[in-house]
N, C-alpha and C positions, 0 to 999 in steps of 0.2 A: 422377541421384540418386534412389534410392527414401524412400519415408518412415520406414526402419526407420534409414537414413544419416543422413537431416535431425536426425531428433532425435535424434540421438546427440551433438550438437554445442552446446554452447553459442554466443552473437553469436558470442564473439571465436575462436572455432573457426571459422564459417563466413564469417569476413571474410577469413581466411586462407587459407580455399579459394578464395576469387574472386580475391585479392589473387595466389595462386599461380595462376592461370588455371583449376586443377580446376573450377569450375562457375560460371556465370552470375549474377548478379542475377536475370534471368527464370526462370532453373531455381528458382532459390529460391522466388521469386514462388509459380509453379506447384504450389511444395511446400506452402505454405503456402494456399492455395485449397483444396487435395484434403486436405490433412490438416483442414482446418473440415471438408467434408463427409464427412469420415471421422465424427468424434469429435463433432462438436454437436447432433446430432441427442438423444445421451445428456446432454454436458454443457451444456448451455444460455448458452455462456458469450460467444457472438458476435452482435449487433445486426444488422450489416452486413456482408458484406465488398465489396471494390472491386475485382472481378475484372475489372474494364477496366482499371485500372492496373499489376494485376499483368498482362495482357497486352500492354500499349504499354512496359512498362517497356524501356529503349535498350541496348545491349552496353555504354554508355560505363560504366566505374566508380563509383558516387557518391561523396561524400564520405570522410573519414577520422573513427573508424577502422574505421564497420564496413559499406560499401563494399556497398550493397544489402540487406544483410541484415534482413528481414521484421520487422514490428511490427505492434502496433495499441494504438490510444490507446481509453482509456476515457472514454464516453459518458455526459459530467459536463464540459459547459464545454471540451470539450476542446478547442477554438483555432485549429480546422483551417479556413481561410474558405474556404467555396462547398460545406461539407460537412453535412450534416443533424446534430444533437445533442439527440439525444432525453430527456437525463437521468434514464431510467429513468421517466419518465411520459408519463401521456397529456396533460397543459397542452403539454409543450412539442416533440412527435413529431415534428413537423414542421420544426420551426424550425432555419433554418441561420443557419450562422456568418458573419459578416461580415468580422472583423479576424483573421489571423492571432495569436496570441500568442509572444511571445519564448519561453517552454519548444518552442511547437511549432516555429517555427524552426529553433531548437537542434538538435533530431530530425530534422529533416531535413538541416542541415547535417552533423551527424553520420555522414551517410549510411545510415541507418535508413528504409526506406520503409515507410510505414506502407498495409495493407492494409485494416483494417477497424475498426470498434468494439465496444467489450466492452461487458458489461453492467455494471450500477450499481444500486445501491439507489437508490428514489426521491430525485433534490437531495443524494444521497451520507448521509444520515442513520440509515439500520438497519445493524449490523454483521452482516448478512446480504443476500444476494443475490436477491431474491424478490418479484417486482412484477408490479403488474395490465397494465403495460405489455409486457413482455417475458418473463415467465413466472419458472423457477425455475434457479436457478445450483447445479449440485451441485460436493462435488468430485471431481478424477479418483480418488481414494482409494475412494470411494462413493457410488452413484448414489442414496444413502441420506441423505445428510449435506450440510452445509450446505457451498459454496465461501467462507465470510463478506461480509464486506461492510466498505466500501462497491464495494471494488476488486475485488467478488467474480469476474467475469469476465476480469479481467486476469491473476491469480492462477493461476484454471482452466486458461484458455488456455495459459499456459506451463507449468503443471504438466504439461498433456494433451500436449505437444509442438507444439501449434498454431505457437507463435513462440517462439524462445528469451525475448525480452526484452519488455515491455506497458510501456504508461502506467500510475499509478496515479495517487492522493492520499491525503492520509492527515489530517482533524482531530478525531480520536479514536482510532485503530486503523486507518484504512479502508484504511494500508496494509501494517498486522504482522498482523491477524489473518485477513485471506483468505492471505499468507502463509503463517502457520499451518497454516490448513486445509487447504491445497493443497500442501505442503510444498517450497517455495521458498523463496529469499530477498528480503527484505522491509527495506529502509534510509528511515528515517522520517528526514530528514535535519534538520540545526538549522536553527531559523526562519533566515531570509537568505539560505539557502544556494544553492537556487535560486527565479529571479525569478518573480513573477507579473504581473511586466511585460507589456503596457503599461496596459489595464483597468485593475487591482488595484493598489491597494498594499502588503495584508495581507490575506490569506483568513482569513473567519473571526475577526477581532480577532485575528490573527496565530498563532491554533490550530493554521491549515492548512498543508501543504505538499503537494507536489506532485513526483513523481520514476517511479522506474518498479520492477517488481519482476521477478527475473531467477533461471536456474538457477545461477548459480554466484558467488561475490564478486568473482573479478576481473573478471565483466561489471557485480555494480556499482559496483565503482570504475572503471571505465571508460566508462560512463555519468555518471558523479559528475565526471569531468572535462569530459565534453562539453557537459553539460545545468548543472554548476552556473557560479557566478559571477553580479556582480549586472547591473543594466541603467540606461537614463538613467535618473533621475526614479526610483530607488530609495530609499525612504523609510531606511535605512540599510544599512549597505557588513559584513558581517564580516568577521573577516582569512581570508584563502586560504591554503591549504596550502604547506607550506614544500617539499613536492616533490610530483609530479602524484600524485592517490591510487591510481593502477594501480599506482607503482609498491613502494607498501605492500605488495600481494601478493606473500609470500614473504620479506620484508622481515625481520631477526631482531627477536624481541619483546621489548624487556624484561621485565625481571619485574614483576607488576602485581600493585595491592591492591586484590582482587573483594570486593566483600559477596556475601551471595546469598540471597534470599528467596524463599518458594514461597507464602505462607498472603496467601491476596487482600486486599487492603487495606478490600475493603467490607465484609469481618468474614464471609464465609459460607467453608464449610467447605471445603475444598482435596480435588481428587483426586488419592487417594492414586496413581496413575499418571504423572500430572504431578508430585507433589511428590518422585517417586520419579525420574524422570528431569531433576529439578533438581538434586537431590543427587550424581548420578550425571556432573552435567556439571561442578556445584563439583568433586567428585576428580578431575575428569579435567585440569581447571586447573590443578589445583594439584599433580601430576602434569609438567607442563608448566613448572613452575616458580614459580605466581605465588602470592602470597599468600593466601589464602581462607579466609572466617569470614564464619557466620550477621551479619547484619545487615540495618537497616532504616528508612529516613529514618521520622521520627513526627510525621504529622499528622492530622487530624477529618477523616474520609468526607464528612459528611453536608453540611458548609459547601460541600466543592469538589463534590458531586452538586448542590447550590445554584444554584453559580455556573456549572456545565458547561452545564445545564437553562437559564439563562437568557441565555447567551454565544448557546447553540446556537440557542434557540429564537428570541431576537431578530434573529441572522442569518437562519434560515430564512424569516422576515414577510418581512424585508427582499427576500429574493433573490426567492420566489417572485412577491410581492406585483408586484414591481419586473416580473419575466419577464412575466408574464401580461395589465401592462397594456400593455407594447409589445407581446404578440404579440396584443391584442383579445380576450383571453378574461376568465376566471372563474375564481378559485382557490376549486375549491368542491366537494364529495362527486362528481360527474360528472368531475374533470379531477384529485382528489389521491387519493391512500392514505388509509385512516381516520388513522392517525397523523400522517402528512404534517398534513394539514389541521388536527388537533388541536394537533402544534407550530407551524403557522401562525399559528393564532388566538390562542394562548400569549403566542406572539413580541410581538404586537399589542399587548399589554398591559405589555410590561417596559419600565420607563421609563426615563432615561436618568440616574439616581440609580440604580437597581437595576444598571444594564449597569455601571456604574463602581464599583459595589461587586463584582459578579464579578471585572473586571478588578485589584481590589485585591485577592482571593483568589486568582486569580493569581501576582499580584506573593508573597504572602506564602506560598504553596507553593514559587515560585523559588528566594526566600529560604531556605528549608529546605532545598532537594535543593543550592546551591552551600554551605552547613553540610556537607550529609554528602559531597560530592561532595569537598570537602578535603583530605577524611581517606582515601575512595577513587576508586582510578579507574575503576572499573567497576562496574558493581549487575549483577548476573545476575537475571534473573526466568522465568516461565516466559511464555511470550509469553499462552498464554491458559490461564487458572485452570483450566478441564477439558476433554476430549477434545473435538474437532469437533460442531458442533450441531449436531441432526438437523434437516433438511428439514421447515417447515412449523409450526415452532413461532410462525412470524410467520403471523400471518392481516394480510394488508396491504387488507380490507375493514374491520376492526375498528375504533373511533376510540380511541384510548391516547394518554393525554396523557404530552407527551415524559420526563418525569421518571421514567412506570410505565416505560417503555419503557426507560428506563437501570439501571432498580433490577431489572427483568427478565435484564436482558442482565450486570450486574454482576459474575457469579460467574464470566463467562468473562474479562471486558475489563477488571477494573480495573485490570490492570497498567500500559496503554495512557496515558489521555486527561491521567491527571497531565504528562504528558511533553510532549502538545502546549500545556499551559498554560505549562510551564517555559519552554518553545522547546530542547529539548535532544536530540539524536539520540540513534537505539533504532536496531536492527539485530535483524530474527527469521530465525533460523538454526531450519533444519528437521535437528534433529539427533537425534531420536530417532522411536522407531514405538511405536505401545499393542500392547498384542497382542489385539485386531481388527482391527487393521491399519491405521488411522489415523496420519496424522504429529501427532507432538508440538513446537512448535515452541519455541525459549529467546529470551529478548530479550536482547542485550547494552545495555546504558546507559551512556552516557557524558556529562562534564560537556560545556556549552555550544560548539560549534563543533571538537569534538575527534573528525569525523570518522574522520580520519588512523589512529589509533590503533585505533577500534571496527573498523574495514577490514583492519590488521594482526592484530588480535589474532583476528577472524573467520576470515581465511583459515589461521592456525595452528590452529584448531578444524577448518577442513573439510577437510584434512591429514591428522586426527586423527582424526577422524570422520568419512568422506566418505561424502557422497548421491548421488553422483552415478549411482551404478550402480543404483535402486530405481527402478524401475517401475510407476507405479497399474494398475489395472486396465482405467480409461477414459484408455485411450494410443494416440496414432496408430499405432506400431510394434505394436498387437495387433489 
């Protein structure tokens, strides 16, 4: 199999070539080796990779359902024990893993071999890819523009054809907006849905989740079967799907009531580009049968940019603070990013009155979107407010305290982090192009745990609009 074949495939294409006997696990393997050195040298979007594993890998078939077929996990906690995880800094480069995690598990049960690691913003915090650690993440669209962040490298990677399917996570965007930018699909799944077992109870005060970003919907609903469900000592259980979500795909849609929004919530002006292929995907909806009209859940920016800044920043004291005295070091200008450090010392200071007033604005944002969520079933957004950011607009020498640093980034992501305070699944569907040539990508929204639905009504959009045939620039097949 050459590399022009590899990527032509998504997972569940190439499980069904092993599964038919057409090609190997190690063949796969191999593809996946030569296509990083193909393509990373431009895209910057791999840590690691583990070309001993991909050559020891056995004829025997892995797991179901996707039977060898190449991964790699991003380099943020990733779970993998006896493997390095450098989380996009220099504190913790070194430092390997000790306990497997139940996501990572999962992935290997799956039959997913994981090859290598992506890059990350530092501790997962810039929604760009661009650290003193491991350099700069572009995407395959542009060796100009930003891959996003935090799952900036994951994104890349399978955009580029590296692997069909990456790790990701996501506690603000970290896994719809390198989506976006990389034009893939990107399913920010409801808080519960998969575990952060056994560690964790809740990442993030329960902001974060964790899943993977893929070329096509039925590899992520096929993912979504593998990798979700809960685990022992899960702090709470959501209900499970009423039939496996693969088999949504294709599934007839009902007719559904979309709101659909373009003008960013943090009050700054909308590109007309994006608001133009919003519109453009409301028709196409409603087209397709389902009900469609402007609308808009109505809350205060400024309170929940409040509570994001002190959610976020008190988890990062914690996480780093916590990393740095088991591995003997110094969280301190020599081992963080200027901002890194800045929302360290931040964090330090939110006290545990403040942390509980976040988490009550929160709660009262919930409140609001299950109000509007009532009346629909769907909020269409654009996943990010303007076209891909260019490369280097982060100086990650600079010290920015976390709050600049969100009111900076605001214009592209505020469609995003409300969603991780709700716990409510988002899906970004790469369904349009700018004309530079950038992908544009849309969020789908759906109320609490209604998966099922965002997964059906997805794959009658990629039907409708398929990507599959667009090619970046920075692509192994060139």
């Amino acid at each position: 199999m050459d590399l022009d074949e590899y990527a032509r495939y998504d997972a569940i294409g190439l499980a069904e070539l092993v599964s038919g006997g057409h090609v190997s696990p190690r063949e796969l393997a191999a593809c996946a080796v030569a296509a990083t050195e193909q393509v990373d040298g431009t895209l910057g979007a791999v840590v690691e990779v583990y070309a001993d594993r991909a050559a020891e890998i056995s004829d025997d078939i892995p797991g179901e359902p996707f039977h060898g077929v190449p991964t790699m996990v991003k380099d943020l906690f990733h779970g993998e024990a006896g493997k390095r995880c450098g989380n996009g800094s220099r504190l913790s480069e070194d430092w390997v893993v000790s306990l497997d995690t139940a996501f990572y598990d999962r992935i290997r049960r799956s039959g997913l071999i994981n090859l290598g690691r992506t890059t990350t913003s530092e501790f997962g915090i810039m929604g760009t890819t661009e650290t003193l650690a491991a350099g700069l993440t572009c995407t395959p669209w542009s060796a100009g523009h930003s891959a996003g962040g935090s799952s900036g490298g994951a994104a890349a990677a399978v955009g580029a054809g590296i692997v069909p399917v990456a790790s990701a996570s996501d506690g603000g965007g970290s896994i719809r907006i390198p989506a976006a930018s990389c034009g893939v699909v990107g399913l920010k799944t409801s808080r519960g849905r998969v575990t952060w077992g056994p560690q964790i109870a809740e990442a993030l005060a329960g902001w974060a989740v964790h899943f993977m970003v893929s070329r096509s919907v039925r590899d992520s609903a096929a993912m979504l079967d593998s990798l979700g469900g809960p685990a022992y000592g899960d702090p709470f259980v959501i209900p499970g799907p009423a039939r496996p979500f693969l088999q949504e795909v294709g599934a007839p849609v009902e007719p559904l009531r979309v709101a659909y929004w373009s003008q960013p919530w943090s009050g700054e002006d909308a590109d007309p580009e994006v608001v133009a292929a919003t519109e453009a995907t409301a028709q196409l909806l409603e087209s397709l049968g389902h009900h469609v009209e402007s609308a808009t859940p109505q809350f205060d920016w400024d309170p929940f940019l409040v509570a994001m800044t002190d959610v976020w920043a008190a988890d990062n004291a914690h996480t780093v603070d916590g990393l740095a005295s088991y591995l003997g070091k110094t969280a301190d200008a020599d081992t963080l990013e200027g901002s890194t450090l800045a929302a360290v010392e931040y964090g330090r200071t939110v006290s545990a009155g403040r942390l509980l007033d976040a988490m009550a604005q929160a709660n009262h944002l919930a409140r609001i979107m299950g109000w509007f969520f009532a009346s629909y079933d769907v909020l269409l957004t654009p996943t990010l407010g303007r076209l891909p950011a260019p490369l280097k607009m982060y100086d990650p020498t600079e010290p920015i305290e976390l709050r600049s640093v969100f009111e900076t980034w605001s214009p592209w992501e505020s469609f995003l982090p409300v969603f991780n305070a709700t716990g409510q699944p988002a899906i970004s569907l790469p369904l349009h192009m700018s004309e530079s040539g950038l992908p544009i990508g849309m969020q789908l929204v759906g109320g609490f745990g209604h998966e099922s639905m965002l997964l059906r009504l997805s794959a009658q959009l990629e039907e409708a609009l398929p990507w599959s045939g667009r090619i970046p620039p920075i692509h192994v097949s060139r």
